[in-house]
N, C-alpha and C positions, 0 to 999 in steps of 0.2 A: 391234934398235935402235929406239926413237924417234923416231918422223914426229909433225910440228903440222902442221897440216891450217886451214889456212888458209878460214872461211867467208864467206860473200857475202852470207849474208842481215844483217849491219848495215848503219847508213845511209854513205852518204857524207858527206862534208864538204860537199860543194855542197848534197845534198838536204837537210840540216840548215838551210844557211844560206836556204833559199828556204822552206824551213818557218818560221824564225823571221822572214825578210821578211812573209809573210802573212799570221803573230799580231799583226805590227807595226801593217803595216794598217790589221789589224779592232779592234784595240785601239785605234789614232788617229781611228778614224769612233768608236766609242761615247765616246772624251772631244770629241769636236767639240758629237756630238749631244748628250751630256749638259751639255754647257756649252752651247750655243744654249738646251737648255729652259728652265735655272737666270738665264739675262739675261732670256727671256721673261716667266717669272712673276716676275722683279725689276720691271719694265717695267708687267706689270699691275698689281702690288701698286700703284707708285706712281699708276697713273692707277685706282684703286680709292680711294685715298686722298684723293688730290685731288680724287673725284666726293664723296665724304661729306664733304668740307669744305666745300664748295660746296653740297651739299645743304642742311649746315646754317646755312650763311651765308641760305639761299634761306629754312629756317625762322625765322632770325632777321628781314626784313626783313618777313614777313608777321604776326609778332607784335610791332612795332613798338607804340609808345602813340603816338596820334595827332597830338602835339606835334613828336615826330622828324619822323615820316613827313609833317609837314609843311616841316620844313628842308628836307627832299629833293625834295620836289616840287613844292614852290614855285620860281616862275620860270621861263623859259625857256630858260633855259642848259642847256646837257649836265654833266651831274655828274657826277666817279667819285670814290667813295668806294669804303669798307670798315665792314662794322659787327665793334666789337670787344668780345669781352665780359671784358675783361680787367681784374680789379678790379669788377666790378660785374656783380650778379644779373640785368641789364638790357642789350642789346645798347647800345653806344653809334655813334653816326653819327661818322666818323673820316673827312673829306673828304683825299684823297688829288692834291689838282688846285691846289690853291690858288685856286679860282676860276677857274682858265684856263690858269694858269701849268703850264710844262713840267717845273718842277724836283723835283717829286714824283709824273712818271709812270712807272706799273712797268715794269721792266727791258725792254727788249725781246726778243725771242728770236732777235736775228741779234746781241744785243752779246758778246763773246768770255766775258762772267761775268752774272749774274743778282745781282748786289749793290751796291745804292744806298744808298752810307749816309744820305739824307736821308729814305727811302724809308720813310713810320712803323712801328714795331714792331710797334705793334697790328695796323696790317694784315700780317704775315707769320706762316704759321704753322710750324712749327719752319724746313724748307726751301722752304715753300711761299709765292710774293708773290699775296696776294689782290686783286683788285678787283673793282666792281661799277660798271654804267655807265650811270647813266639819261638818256637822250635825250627830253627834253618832247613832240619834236615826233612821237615815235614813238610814240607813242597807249599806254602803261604797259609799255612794254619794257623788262625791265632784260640787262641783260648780266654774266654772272657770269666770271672769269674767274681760274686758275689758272696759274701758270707756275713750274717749276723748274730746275734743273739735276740731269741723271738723272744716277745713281751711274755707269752705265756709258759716260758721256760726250754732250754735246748737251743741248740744252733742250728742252722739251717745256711742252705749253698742256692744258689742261681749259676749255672752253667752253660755258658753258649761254646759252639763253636764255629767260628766264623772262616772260611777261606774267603782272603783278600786276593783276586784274581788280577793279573796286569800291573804287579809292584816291579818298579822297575830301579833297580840300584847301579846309583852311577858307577861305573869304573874306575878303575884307581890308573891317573895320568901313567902313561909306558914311560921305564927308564928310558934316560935317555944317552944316547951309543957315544 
């Protein structure tokens, strides 16, 4: 007659189920890790973006024609602008202040949204709100500045500081006697 011979060497049920706990795991650290890296270089991309915008805001206000560059730095007030080259071969001066006034300052980065709709078009560039900040009394300092709302939640800023060396502002014609 026929004996089944029952063997030991398969797994158990437990040892299975502790095997697949530990594929679990390691499987959950490389999508953690792999999604930390994929926000990281989201993260750069944008402030990569935001440096070349800025960059070239920075080349726009140094090839200025010396009529602009004199709306700008003429006076003693603090200016923030933006130069925009939207419709024209030629950066244009896009004062973002109104002269003083608060109702065309960029968003800030503690307000719950980064969207002003009085806030000019020209200065924003796709999700980016630009400005630019000249202080008179700061000896040709400008201040360039960058803010948006990151894909992956919160705002974030791009900050240069630029001194423009050699601006020269025309004088105002002498009364004449």
């Amino acid at each position: 007659h026929l004996r089944v011979r029952y063997s030991q060497a398969g797994d158990t049920i437990v040892e299975v189920l502790i095997a697949i706990a530990v594929l679990s795991l390691i499987l959950t650290g490389a999508f953690v890790t792999s999604t930390k890296s994929l926000t990281d270089v989201q993260d750069s991309q944008e402030h990569a973006e935001a440096s070349y915008i800025l960059q070239s805001q920075i080349e726009e206000l140094r090839s200025l024609d010396p009529t602009v560059q004199n709306n700008i730095f003429s006076g003693s007030d603090t200016k923030n602008f933006c130069l925009s080259m939207q419709g024209s071969p030629t950066p244009t001066f896009v004062r973002t202040d109104l002269g003083g006034s608060d109702t065309l300052s960029m968003p800030s980065l503690n307000s719950d949204h980064l969207s002003n709709p009085n806030y000019p078009p020209q200065c924003q560039n796709s999700r980016y709100y630009l400005s630019i900040t000249y202080d008179s009394s700061q000896n040709d300092l400008f201040t360039f500045r960058a803010r948006w709302d990151r894909l992956k939640g919160g705002r974030d800023e791009v900050k240069f500081n630029y001194r423009l060396h050699g601006v020269v502002v025309a004088a105002s014609p002498a009364p004449s006697p």
